[in-house]
C-alpha positions as a LaTeX table, in Angstrom:
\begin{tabular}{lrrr}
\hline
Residue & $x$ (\AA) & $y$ (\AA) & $z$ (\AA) \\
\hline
Unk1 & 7.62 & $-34.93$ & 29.56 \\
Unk2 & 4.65 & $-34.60$ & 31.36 \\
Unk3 & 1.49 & $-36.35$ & 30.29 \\
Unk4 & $-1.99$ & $-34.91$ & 30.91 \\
Unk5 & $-4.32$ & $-37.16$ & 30.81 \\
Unk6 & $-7.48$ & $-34.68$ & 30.77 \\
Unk7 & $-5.80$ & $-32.92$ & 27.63 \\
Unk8 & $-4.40$ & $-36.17$ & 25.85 \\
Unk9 & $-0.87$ & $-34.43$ & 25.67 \\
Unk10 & 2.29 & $-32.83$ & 27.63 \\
Unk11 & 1.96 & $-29.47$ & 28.30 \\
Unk12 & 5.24 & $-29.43$ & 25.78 \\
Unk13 & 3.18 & $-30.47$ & 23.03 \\
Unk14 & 0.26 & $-28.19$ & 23.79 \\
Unk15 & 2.58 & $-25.25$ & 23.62 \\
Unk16 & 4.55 & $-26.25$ & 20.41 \\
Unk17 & 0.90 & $-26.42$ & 18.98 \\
Unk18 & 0.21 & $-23.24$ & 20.13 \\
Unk19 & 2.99 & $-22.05$ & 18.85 \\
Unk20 & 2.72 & $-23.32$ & 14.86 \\
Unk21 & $-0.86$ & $-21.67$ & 15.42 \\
Unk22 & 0.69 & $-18.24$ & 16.34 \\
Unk23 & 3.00 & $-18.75$ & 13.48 \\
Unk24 & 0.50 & $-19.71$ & 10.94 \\
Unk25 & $-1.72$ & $-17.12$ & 12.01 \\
Unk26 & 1.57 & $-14.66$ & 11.60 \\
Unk27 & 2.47 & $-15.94$ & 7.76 \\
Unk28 & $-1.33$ & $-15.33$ & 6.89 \\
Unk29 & $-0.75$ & $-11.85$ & 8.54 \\
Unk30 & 2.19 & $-11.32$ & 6.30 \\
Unk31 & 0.83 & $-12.58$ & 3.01 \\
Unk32 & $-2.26$ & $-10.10$ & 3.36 \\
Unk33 & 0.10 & $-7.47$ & 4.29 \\
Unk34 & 2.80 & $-8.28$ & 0.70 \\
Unk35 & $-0.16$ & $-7.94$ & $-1.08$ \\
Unk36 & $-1.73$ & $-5.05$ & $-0.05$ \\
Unk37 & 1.55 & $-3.22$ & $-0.29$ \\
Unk38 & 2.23 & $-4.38$ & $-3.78$ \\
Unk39 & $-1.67$ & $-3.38$ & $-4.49$ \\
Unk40 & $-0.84$ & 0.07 & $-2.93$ \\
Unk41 & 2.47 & 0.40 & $-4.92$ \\
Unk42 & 0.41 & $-0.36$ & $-8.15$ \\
Unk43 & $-2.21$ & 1.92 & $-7.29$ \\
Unk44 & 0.38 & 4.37 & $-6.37$ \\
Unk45 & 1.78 & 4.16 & $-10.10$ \\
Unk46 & $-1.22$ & 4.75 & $-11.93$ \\
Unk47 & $-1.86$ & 7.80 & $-9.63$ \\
Unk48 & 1.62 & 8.95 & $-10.40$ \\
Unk49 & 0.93 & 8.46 & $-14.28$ \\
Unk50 & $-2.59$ & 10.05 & $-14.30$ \\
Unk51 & $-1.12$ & 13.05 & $-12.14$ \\
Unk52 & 1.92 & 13.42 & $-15.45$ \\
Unk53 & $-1.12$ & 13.53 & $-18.00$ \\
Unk54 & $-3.10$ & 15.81 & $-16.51$ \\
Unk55 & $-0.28$ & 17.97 & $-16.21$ \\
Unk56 & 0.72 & 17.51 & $-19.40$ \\
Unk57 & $-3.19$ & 18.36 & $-20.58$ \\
Unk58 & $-2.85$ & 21.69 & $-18.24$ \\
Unk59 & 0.40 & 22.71 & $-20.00$ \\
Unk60 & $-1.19$ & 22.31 & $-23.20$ \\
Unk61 & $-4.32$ & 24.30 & $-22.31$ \\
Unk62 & $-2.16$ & 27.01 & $-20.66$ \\
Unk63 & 0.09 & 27.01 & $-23.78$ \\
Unk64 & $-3.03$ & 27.83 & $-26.00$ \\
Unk65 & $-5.00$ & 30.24 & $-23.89$ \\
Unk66 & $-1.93$ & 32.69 & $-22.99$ \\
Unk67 & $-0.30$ & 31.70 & $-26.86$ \\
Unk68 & 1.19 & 35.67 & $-26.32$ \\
Unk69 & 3.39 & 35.53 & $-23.08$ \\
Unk70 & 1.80 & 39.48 & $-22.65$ \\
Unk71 & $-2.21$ & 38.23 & $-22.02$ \\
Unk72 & $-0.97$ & 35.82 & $-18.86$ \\
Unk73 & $-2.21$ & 37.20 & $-15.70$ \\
Unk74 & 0.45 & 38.07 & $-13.20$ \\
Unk75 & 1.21 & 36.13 & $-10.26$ \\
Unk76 & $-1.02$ & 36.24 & $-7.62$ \\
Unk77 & 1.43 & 38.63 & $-5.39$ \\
Unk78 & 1.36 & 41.32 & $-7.52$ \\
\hline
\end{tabular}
């Protein structure tokens, strides 16, 4: 091992402390990224609920304005 004197360490210790830096700087990375996927998964559920209930509302509202089968419009290709 060599010793630098100007540094006040080997150049073997200087890189195995740049290394734990890298790698704390990499499991801070990670944590932000876990939780903004499970924030986006969440989100992504209550979008995915709202989206059922309003269709559920648009069925309902469909169901009551065209009651008789014979007053809904035709599709839009005929």
């Amino acid at each position: 091992m060599q010793h630098d004197p100007a540094t006040g360490g080997s150049a073997l210790e200087r890189r195995l402390i740049e290394l734990e830096t890298r790698l704390a700087f990499q499991e801070h990375a990670l944590a932000e990224l876990s939780q903004a996927l499970a924030d986006a998964r969440i989100e992504g559920g209550r979008n995915a609920e709202l989206l059922r209930h309003m269709l559920s509302d648009l069925r309902k509202v469909r169901t009551e304005l065209y009651a008789d089968p014979a007053d809904e419009p035709p599709p839009p290709h005929y």
